[in-house]
SEPAMI-347941 format. One record per residue (C-alpha): residue number from 1; residue in one letter; chain; y, z, x. Coordinates in steps of 0.1 Angstrom, whole numbers, always signed. Each point is the difference from the previous one (the first is absolute). Layout:
N
+------+------+-------+-------+-------+-------+
! resi ! resn ! chain !    yy !    zz !    xx !
+------+------+-------+-------+-------+-------+
!  NUM !    a !     A !     Y !     Z !     X !
...
+------+------+-------+-------+-------+-------+
REM end
This chain:
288
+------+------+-------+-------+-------+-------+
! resi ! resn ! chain !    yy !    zz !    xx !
+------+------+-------+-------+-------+-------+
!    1 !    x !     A !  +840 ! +1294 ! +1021 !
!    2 !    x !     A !   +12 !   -15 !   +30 !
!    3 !    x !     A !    -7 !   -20 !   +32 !
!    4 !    x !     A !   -15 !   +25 !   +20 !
!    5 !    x !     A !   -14 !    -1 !   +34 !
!    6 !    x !     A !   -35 !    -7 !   -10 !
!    7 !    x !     A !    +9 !   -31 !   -22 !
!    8 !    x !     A !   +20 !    -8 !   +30 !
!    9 !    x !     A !   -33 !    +2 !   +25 !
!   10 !    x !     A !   -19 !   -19 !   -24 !
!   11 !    x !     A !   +28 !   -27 !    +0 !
!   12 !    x !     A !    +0 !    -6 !   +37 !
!   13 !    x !     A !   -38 !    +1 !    -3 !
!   14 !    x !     A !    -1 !   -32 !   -23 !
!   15 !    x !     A !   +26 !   -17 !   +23 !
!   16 !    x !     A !   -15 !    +7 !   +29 !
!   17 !    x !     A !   -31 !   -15 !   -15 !
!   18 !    x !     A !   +15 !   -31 !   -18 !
!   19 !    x !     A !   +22 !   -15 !   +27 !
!   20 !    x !     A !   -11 !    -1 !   +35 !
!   21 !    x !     A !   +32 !    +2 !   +10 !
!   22 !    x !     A !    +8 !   +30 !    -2 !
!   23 !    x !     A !    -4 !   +34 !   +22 !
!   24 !    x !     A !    +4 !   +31 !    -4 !
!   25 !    x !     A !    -5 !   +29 !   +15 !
!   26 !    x !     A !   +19 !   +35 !    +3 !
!   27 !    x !     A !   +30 !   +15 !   +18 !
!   28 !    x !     A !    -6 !   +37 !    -6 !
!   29 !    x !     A !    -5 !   +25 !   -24 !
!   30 !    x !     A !   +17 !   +20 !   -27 !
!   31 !    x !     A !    +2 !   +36 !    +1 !
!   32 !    x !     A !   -35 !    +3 !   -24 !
!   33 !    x !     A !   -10 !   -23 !   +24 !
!   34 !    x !     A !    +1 !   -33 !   -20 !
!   35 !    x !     A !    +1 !   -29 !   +25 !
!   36 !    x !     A !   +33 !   -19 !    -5 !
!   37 !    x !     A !   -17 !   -34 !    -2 !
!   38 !    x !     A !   +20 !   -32 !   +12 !
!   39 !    x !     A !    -9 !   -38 !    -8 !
!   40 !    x !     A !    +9 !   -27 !   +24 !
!   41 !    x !     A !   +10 !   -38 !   -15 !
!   42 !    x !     A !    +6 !   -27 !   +21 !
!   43 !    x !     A !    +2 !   -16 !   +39 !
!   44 !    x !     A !   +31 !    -5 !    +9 !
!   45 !    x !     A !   +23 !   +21 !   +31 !
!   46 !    x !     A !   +27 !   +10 !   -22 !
!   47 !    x !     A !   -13 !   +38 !   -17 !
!   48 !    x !     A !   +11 !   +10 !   -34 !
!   49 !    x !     A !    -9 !   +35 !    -9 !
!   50 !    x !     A !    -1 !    +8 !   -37 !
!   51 !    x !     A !    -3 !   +33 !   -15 !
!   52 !    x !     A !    -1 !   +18 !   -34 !
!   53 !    x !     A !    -4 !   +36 !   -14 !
!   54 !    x !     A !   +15 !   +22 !   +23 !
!   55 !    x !     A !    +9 !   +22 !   -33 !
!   56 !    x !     A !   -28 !   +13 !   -26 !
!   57 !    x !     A !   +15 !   -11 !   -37 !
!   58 !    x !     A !    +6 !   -41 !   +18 !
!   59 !    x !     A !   -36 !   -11 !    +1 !
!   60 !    x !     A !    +9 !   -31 !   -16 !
!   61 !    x !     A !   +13 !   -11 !   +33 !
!   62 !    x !     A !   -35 !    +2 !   +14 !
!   63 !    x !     A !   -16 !   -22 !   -29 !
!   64 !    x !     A !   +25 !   -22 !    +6 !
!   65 !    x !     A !    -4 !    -4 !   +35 !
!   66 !    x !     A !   -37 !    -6 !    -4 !
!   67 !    x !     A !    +3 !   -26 !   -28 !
!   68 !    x !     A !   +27 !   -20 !   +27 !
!   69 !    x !     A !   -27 !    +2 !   +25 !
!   70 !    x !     A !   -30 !   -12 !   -25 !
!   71 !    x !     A !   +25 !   -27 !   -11 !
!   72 !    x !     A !    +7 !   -10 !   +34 !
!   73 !    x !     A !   -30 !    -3 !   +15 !
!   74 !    x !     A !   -13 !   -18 !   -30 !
!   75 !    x !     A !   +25 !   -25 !    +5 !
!   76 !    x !     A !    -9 !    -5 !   +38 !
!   77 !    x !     A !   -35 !    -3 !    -7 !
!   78 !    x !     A !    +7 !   -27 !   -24 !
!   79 !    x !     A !   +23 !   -18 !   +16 !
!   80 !    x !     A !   +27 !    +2 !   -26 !
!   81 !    x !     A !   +36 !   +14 !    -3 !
!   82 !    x !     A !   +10 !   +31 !   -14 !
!   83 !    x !     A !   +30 !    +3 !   -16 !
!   84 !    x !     A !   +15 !   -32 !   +13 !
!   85 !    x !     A !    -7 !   +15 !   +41 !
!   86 !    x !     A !   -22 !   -19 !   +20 !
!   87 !    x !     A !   -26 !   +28 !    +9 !
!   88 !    x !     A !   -19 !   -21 !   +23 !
!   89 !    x !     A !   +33 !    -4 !   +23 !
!   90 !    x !     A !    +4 !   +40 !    -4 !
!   91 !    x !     A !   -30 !    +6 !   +12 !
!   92 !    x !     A !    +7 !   -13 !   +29 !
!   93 !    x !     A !   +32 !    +9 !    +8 !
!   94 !    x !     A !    -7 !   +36 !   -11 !
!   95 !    x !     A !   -22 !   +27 !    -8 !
!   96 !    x !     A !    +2 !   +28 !   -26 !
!   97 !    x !     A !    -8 !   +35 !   +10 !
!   98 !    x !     A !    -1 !   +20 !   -34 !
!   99 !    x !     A !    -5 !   +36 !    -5 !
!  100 !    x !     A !    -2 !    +3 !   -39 !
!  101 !    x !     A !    +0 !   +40 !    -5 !
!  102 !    x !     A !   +16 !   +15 !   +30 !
!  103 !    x !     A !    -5 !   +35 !   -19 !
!  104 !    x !     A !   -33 !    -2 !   -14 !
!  105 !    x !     A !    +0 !   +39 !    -9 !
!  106 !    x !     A !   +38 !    +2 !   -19 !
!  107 !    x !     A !   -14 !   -31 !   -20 !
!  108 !    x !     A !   -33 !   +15 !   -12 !
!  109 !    x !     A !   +17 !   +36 !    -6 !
!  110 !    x !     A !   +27 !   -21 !   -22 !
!  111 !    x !     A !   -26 !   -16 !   -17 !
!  112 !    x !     A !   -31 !   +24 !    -4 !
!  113 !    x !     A !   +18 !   +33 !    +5 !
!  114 !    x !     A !   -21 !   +17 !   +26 !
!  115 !    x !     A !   -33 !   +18 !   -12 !
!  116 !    x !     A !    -4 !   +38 !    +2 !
!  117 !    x !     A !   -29 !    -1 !   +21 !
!  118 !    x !     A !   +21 !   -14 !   +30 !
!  119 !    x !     A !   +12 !   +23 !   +24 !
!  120 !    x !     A !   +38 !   -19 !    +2 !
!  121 !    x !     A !    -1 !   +13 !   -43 !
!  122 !    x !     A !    +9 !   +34 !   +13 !
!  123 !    x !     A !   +19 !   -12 !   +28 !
!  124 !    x !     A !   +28 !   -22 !   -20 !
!  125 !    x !     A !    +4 !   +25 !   -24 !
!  126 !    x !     A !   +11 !   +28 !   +19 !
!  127 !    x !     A !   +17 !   -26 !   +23 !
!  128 !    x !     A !   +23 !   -17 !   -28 !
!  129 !    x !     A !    -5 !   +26 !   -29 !
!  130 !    x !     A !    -8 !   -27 !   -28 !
!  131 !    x !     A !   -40 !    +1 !   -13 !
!  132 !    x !     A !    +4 !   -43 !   -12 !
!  133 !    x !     A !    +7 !   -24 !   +22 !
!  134 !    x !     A !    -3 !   -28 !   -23 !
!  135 !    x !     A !   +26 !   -25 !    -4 !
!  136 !    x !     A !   +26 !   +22 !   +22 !
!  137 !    x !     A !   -23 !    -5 !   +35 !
!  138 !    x !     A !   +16 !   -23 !   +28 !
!  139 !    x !     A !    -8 !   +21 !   +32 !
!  140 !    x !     A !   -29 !    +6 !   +23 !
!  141 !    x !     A !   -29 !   +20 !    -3 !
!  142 !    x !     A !   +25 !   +26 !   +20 !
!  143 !    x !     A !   +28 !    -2 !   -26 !
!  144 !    x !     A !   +18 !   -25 !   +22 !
!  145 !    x !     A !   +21 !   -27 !    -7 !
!  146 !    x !     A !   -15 !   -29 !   +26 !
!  147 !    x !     A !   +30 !   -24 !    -8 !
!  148 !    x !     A !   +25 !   +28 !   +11 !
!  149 !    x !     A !   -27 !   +11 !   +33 !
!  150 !    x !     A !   +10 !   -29 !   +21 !
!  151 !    x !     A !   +27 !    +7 !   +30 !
!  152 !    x !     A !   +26 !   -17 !   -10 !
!  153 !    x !     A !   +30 !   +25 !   -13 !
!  154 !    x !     A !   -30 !   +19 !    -6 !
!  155 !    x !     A !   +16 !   +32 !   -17 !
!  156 !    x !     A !    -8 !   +26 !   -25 !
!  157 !    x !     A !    +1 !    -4 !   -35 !
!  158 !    x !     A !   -17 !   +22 !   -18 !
!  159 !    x !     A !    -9 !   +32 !   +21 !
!  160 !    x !     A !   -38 !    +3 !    -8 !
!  161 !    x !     A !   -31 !   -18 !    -9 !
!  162 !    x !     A !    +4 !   -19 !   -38 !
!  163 !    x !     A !    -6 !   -28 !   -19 !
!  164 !    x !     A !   +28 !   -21 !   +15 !
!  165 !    x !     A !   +24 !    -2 !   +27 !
!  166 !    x !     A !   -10 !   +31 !   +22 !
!  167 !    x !     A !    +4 !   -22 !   +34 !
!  168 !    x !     A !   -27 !   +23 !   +17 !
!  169 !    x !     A !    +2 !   +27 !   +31 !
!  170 !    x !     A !   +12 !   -33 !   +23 !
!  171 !    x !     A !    +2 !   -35 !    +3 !
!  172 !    x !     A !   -35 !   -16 !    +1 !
!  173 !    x !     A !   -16 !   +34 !   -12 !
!  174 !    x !     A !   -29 !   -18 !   -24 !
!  175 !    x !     A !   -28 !   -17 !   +12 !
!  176 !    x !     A !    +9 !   -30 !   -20 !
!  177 !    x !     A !   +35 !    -2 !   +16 !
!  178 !    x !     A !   -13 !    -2 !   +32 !
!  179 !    x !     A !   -31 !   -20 !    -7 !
!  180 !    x !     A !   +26 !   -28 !   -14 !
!  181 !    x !     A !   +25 !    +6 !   +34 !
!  182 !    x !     A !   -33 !    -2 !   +21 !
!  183 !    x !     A !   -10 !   -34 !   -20 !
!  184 !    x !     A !   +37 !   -20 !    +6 !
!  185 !    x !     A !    +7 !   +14 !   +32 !
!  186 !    x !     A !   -33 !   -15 !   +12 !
!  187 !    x !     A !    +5 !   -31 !   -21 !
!  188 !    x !     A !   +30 !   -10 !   +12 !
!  189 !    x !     A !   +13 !   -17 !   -37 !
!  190 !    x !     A !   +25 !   -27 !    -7 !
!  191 !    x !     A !   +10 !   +21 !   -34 !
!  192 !    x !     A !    -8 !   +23 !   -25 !
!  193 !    x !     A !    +1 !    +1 !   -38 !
!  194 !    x !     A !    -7 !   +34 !   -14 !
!  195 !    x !     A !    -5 !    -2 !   -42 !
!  196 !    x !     A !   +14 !   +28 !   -18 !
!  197 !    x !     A !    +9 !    +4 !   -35 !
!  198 !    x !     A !   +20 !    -7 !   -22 !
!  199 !    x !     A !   +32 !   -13 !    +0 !
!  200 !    x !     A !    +0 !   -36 !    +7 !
!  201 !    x !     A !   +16 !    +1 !   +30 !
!  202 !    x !     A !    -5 !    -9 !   +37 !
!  203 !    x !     A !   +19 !   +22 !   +29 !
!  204 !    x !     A !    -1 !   -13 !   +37 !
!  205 !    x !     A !   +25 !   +24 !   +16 !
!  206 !    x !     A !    -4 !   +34 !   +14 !
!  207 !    x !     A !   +31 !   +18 !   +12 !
!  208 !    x !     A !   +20 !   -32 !    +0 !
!  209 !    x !     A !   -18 !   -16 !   +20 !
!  210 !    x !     A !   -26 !   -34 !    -2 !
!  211 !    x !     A !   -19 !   -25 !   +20 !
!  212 !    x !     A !   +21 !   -35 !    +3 !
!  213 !    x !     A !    -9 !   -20 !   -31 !
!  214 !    x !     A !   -13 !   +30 !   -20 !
!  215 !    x !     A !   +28 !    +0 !   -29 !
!  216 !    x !     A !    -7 !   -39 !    -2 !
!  217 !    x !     A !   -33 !    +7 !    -1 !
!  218 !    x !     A !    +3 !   +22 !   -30 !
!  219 !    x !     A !   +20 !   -21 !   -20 !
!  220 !    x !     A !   -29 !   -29 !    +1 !
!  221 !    x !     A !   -22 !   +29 !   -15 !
!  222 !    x !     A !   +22 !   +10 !   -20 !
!  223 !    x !     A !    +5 !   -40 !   -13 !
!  224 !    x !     A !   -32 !    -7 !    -5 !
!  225 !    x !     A !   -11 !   +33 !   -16 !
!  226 !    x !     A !   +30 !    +9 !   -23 !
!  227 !    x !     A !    +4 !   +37 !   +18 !
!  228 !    x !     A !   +32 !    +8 !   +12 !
!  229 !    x !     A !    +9 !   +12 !   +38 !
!  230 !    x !     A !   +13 !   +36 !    +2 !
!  231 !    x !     A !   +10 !   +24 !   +26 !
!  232 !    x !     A !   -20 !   +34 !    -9 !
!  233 !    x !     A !   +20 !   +32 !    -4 !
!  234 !    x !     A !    -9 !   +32 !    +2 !
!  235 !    x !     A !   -34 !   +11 !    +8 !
!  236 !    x !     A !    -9 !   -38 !    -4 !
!  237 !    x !     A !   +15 !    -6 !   +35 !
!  238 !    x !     A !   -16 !   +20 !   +26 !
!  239 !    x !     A !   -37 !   +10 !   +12 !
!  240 !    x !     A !   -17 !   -32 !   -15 !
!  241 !    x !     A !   -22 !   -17 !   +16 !
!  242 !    x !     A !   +23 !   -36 !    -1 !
!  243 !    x !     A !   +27 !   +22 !   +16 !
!  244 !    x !     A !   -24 !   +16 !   +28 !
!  245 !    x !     A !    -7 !   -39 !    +7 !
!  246 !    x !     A !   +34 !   -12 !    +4 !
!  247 !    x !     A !   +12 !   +27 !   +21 !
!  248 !    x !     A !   -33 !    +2 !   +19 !
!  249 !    x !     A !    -1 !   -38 !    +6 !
!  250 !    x !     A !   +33 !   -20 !    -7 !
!  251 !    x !     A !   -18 !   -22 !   -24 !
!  252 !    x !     A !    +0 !   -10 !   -39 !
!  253 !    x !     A !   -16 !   +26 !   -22 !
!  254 !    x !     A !    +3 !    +0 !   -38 !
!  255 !    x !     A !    -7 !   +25 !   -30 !
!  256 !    x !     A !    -9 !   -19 !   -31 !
!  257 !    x !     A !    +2 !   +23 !   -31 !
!  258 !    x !     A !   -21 !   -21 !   -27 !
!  259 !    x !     A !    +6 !    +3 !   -34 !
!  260 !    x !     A !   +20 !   +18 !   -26 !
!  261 !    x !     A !    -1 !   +32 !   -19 !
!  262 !    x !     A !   -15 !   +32 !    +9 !
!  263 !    x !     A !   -32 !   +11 !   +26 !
!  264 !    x !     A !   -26 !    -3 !    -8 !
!  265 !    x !     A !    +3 !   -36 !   -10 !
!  266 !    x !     A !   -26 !    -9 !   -24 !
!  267 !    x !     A !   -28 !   -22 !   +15 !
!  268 !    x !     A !    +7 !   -30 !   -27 !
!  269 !    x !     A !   +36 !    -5 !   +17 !
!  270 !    x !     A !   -20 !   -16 !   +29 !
!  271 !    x !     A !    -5 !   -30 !   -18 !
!  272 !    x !     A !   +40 !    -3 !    -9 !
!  273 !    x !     A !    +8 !   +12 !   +42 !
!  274 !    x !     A !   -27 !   -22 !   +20 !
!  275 !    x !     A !   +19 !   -33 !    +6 !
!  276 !    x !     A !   +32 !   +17 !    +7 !
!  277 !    x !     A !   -15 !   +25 !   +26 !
!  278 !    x !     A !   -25 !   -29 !   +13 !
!  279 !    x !     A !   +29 !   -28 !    +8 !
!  280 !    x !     A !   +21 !   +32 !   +23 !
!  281 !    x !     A !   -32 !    +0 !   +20 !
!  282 !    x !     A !    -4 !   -35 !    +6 !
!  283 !    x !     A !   +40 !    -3 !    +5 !
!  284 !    x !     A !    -4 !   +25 !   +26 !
!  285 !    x !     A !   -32 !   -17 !   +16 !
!  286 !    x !     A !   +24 !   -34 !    +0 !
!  287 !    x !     A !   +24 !   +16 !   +15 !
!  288 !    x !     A !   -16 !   +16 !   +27 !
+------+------+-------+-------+-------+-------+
REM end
């Protein structure tokens, strides 16, 4: 079991329902043509753009990010704080572009396997050479690695398609890659937190470099969640998505690696990991 992209449909379904609120529509479309669904929070000029799953086995980012937004809207509708953050005041300072599952198809093969019947069966075989893609699967439907497609040090990795870290032909080769580029560079965001796991940690460099007030920044996350700031190494510190954003843009991006142990983190962690992971998102939309 796990929190595949179905459960994560039906999710945005209810919220959509429950709390006026909220928007969402869809930024593109995954490679088996899943639509890459995005949920809009809030009123305010300054853009935060939040986004989870780029790798198969860390779905649990993706149920997190949907409990946040059920939580926050909630507390908007009602008038209340969350958390000891004045949602009413966020809401209109800010607003919350989400994108819980930015690879749909790596999350479902991680979690279901992928059926026998389906033409990309025969496909990822003979393209990786492994016949079960549970519990190793963090690429594309393609075999790539979406978090090492972005152009930023894009290089290669591994040299052909497989469960993780094949960087793709190019930079920006997967339709989710670009559907996300497409999405910010239209956007025009203040920041970026990309969830990962686990680990943790928040990183807000690429190459050495950061947006003024970025390392600040990160240490309030990291104060009021109990993670600890980190500069990536190795294959952690090129061709993600919070790196494409700095270079791209100058401005503060984060990776947020939730939780501890190994992926897949079991579901039942989300209960230990939600206030944690919920107060860096509301640092960051304070801080905007």
């Amino acid at each position: 079991m796990g929190y595949d992209y179905k459960q994560m449909v039906k999710d945005t379904d209810a919220l959509v329902r429950a709390y006026p609120a909220a928007e969402r529509f869809t930024i593109g479309e995954s490679v088996m043509e899943k639509k890459i669904i995005c949920i809009k929070l809030g009123d305010g000029p300054k853009k935060l753009f939040v986004n989870g799953a780029h790798h198969g086995l860390e779905y649990l980012t993706a149920a997190f990010i949907l409990r946040f937004l059920r939580a926050y809207a909630r507390a908007y509708t009602n008038g209340c704080d969350f958390l000891g953050y004045d949602v009413e005041r966020l809401f209109r300072e800010a607003t919350i572009y989400a994108v819980p599952m930015v690879n749909p198809d790596g999350v479902d093969i991680a979690v279901n396997g992928i059926d026998i019947t389906n033409p990309y069966h025969r496909k990822l075989i003979s393209m990786v050479g492994i016949h079960s893609f549970n519990r190793v699967w963090q690429a594309n439907a393609n075999g790539v690695d979406i978090n090492h497609n972005y152009n930023a040090g894009w290089r290669v990795v591994e040299t052909r398609p497989c469960p993780s870290k094949y960087s793709g032909p190019y930079s920006e080769s997967e339709p989710e890659t670009k559907a996300v580029v497409q999405f910010v560079r239209e956007m025009g965001f203040d920041m970026l937190l990309a969830f990962h796991s686990q680990g943790g940690e928040i990183y807000y460099d690429f190459d050495g470099k950061e947006s003024v007030g970025a390392a600040k920044i990160a240490q309030d996350m990291a104060e009021v969640s109990g993670y600890r700031v980190s500069v990536p190494e190795g294959t952690a510190a090129f061709g993600g998505c919070k790196d494409w954003f700095i270079k791209e843009f100058g401005k503060a991006g984060f990776t947020v690696e939730i939780g501890h142990g190994k992926n897949p983190l079991p579901e039942e962690m989300l209960e230990d990991i939600f206030e944690e992971n919920a107060k860096i998102i509301l640092c960051a939309l304070e801080r905007l």
